[in-house]
N, C-alpha and C positions, 0 to 999 in steps of 0.2 A: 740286199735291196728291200725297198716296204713292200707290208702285205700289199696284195692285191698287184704290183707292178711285172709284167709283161716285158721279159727282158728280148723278146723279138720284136717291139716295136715302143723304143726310145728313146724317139721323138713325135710332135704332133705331124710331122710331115711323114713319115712314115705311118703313122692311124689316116691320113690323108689318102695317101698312097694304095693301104690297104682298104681306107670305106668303096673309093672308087671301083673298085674290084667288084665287091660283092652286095652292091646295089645298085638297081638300076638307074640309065641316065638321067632319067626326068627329075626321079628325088635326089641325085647327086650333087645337079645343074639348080636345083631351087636349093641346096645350104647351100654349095659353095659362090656363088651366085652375086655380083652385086646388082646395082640398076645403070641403065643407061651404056656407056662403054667402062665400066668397071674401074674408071679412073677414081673416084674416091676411097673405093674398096681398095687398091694397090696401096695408094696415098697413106692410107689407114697406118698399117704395117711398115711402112718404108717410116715414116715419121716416126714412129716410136724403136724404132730400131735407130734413128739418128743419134736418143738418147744416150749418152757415157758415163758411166760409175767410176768413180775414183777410190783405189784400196789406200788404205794403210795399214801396213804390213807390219811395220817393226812399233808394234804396240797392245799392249795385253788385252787378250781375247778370252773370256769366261763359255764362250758358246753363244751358236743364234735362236734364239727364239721365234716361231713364224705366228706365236700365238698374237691375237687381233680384237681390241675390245669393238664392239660397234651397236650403236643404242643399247648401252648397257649390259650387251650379251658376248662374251667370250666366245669366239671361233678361234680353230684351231691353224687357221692360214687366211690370210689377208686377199682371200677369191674365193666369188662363189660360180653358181652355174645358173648361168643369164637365162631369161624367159625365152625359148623358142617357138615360134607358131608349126606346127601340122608335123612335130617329133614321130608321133607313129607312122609317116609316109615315109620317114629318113630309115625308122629302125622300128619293127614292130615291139609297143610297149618301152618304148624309148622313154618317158615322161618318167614310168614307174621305176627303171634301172637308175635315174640319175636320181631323182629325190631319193629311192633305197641308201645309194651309198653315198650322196649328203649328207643326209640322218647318221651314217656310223661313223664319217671321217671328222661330225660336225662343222660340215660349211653350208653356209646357205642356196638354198636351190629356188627359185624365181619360178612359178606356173604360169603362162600365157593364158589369157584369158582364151585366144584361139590356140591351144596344142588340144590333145590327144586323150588328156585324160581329166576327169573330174578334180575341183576345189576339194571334195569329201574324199574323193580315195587317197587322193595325194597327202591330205592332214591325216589320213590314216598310218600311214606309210612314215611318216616322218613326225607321229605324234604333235603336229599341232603347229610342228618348226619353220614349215616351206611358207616362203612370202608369196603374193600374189599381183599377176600385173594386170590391170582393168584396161581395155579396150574401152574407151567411152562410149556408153549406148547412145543412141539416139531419142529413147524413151527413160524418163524418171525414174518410172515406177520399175522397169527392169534393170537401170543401174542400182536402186536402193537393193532390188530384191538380190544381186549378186553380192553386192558387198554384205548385206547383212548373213549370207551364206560362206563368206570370208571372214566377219565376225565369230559367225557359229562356228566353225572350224579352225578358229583360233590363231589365226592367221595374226603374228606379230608385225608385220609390216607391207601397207599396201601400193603399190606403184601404180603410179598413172601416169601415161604414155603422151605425149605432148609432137612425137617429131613425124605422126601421119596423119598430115588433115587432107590427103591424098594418097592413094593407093602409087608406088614406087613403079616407074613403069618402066621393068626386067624386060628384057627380049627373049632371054633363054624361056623364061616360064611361058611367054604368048606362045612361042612357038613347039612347045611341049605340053599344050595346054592348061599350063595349071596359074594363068589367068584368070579374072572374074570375071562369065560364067566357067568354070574348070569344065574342060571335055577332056575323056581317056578315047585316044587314036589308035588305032591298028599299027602305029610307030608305038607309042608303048608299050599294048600288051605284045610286042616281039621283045621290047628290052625286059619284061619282066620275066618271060619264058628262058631267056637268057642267065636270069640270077635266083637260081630254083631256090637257095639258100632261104632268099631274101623273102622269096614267093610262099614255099611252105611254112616261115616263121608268122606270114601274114595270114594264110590261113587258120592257123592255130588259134592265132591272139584276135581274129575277125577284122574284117575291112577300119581302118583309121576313120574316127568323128571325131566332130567337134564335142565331148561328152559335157565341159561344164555348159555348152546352152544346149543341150538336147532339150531339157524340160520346155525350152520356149521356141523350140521350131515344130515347124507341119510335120509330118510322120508322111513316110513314102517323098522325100522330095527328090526331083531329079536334078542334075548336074547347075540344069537353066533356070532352076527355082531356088537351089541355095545360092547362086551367085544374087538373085534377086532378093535374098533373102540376108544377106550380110550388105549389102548396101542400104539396105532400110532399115538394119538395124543399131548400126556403129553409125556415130558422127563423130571423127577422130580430133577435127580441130577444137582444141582446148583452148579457154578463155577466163577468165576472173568469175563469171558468174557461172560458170562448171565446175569450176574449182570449190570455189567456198561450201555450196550445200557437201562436199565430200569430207571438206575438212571438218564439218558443224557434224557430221555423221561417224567418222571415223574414229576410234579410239584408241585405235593405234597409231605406231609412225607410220608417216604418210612422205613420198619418195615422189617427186617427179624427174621421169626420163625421157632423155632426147634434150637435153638442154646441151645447145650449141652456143650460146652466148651469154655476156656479161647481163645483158638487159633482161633474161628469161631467170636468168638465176636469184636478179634481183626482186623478181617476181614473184618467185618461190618463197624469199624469205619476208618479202612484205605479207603473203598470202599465211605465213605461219605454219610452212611446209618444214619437217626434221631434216630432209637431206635430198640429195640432188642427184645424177647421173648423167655424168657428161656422155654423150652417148650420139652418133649418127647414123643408129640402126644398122651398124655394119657393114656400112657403105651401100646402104639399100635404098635409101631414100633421096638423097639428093648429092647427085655427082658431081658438082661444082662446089659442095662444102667443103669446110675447113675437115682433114684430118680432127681425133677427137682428140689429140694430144695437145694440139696447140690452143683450143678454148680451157682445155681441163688446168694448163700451166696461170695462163692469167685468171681464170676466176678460181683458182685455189689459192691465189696470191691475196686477192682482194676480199674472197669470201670465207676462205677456209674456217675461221673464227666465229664465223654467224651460223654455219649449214654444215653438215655431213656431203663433203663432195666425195665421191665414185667416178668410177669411168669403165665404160666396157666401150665396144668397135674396135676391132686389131689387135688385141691382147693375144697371142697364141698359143707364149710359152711360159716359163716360170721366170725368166730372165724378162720377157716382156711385163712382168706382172711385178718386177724390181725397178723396173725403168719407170713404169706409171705410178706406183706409188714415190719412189721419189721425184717424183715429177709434180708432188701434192694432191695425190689421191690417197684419201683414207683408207678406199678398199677400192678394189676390182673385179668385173666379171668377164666369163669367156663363154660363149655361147653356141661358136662353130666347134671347137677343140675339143668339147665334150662331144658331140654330137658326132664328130670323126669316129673319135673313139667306142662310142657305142653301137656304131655303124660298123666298126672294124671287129668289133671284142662282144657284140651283141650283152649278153649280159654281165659281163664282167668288163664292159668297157669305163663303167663310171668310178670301178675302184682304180683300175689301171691308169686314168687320165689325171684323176686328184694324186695319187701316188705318184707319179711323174711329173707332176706340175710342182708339187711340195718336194718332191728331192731338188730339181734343177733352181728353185729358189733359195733352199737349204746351203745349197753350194754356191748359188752368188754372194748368198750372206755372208757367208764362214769366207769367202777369197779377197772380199771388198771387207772384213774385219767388222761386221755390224752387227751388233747382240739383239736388237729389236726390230721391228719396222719399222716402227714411228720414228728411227733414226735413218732412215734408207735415205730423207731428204738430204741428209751433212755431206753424203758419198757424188753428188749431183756437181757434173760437171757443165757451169754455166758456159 
């Protein structure tokens, strides 16, 4: 088996199985989590599972390659590890386990502009490699001042988040608190006393912030001040005249995520955006959307050739990450899978999740007979 792989948990439903265990409910129920009655979250996964690969067998086969060009840079598998918001509540130091073993397996790792750890320690960690996802501020002057700190930090590729011009409204998390303003309940701290594991590892590494806006929040805020203080700071819905000063600013590739449609994508590539991410926030945001399969098929049919299309939401497995790329996705990301895993395998859960995800791909390649990825689309059974 590959370095790094965990042959007592091999599969993502078993790292599932095992985060559930040894973290408590609040941060279980906020990853695993969709919005509303979790009908798009299911939909997600059920729809890319619909997908069928076609082998051919009796025809000479040199070996699969999982290698993946994208904006001119060689990665070493066609998935990287999606942007998750408030990583250190799932798994203390979560942010810095997954960028660590990106940086060695060579795949791309995605920072939230709300997770857990700083833009600078993260370009430390992965030498300059980890892209970044901007939350749109609400103020000029502190969107400039981030990104120009995504600059400095060498950040080759920046995402800008288009699918929350409203806050997803979760039940689990209202009634766990961890809604905007977040309250910690006397139900919590009994589930945290419950998973000592999870409790001592937080103690060690200090309570989870927000680190890349530290610099620009009050000092001492309470619970009922940061919720008042991320609402006056983000304005999520994205528009042509948000866009452009980012693009005239940006010198790198510039990625918009959260495109659920042919009209948004069309957008992107009038706006002079490199590439796109079909993307429905993982079933967090709005329950009556399309699964992200079926917008990622037709606007990679009509766009593929103008934009860098992606897709993350439901991606779970490495067979799921065969399905979506032949399904016309350049690359893909997976955002809860990692997160199981590092919740399950704490710090060796990011090399055990990409090891596991790159053999079960490995093995659909080599049974379906396909040497490349970029050929995974010829095995697609209409």
């Amino acid at each position: 088996m590959s370095k790094g792989f965990n042959s007592k948990y091999p599969s993502v439903s078993d790292l599932r199985t095992k985060a559930q265990k040894k973290i408590p409910k609040f941060a279980f129920e906020y990853l695993d989590g969709g919005c509303n009655e979790d009908v798009n979250l299911i939909r997600n996964t059920a729809d890319i599972r619909e997908v069928q690969l076609k082998p051919n067998y009796i025809k000479p086969h040199g070996g699969s390659s999982l290698k993946t060009t994208l904006f001119g840079l060689t990665y070493d598998a066609p998935f990287g590890i999606a942007p998750v918001g408030l990583q250190g509540l799932m798994w203390p130091n979560a942010p810095e386990i997954l960028a660590k073993a990106a940086f060695e397996y060579n795949v791309p790792f995605i920072l939230s502009t709300v997770t857990t750890s700083s833009i600078e320690r993260i370009s430390e960690i992965t030498d300059g490699k980890a892209w970044f996802q901007l939350y749109h501020p609400a103020s000029d002057d502190l969107r400039d001042d981030i990104i120009n700190r995504a600059q400095a930090a060498h950040c080759p590729v920046l995402v800008i988040l288009c699918d929350v011009p409203t806050f997803g409204f979760r039940p689990r998390d209202i009634r766990n608190g961890l809604a905007m303003p977040p309250k910690m309940s006397l139900q919590n701290m009994l589930q945290i006393l419950r998973k000592p594991h999870w409790a001592m590892q937080t103690l060690v590494h200090g309570q989870p912030n927000f680190e890349t806006l530290k610099p620009y929040m009050p000092k001492n805020l309470d619970l009922k001040q940061l919720g008042k203080f991320m609402d006056q700071t983000f304005s999520g819905r994205l528009n042509e005249e948000k866009i452009k000063p980012i693009r005239d600013m940006w010198k790198g590739k510039l990625v918009l995520k959260g495109v659920a449609s042919e009209f948004d994508a069309e957008q992107a590539i009038r706006l002079g955006l490199d590439g796109i991410i079909v993307s429905n926030h993982g079933g967090r945001q709005l329950d009556a959307g399309e699964s992200s399969i079926k917008p990622l098929t037709r606007i990679s049919e009509k766009y593929g050739d103008k934009i860098e299309v992606m897709m993350d939401s439901g991606i779970r497995s490495g067979i799921d990450v065969a399905r979506t790329i032949a399904s016309g996705a350049s690359f893909s990301f997976l955002g809860r899978s990692f997160m199981y895993g590092v919740a399950a395998l704490g710090k060796n859960g990011g090399e055990h999740t990409i090891s596991l995800l790159k053999k079960e791909l490995q093995q659909i390649m080599e049974q379906v007979c396909c040497e490349e990825v970029t050929h995974l689309h010829k095995h697609l059974i209409k």
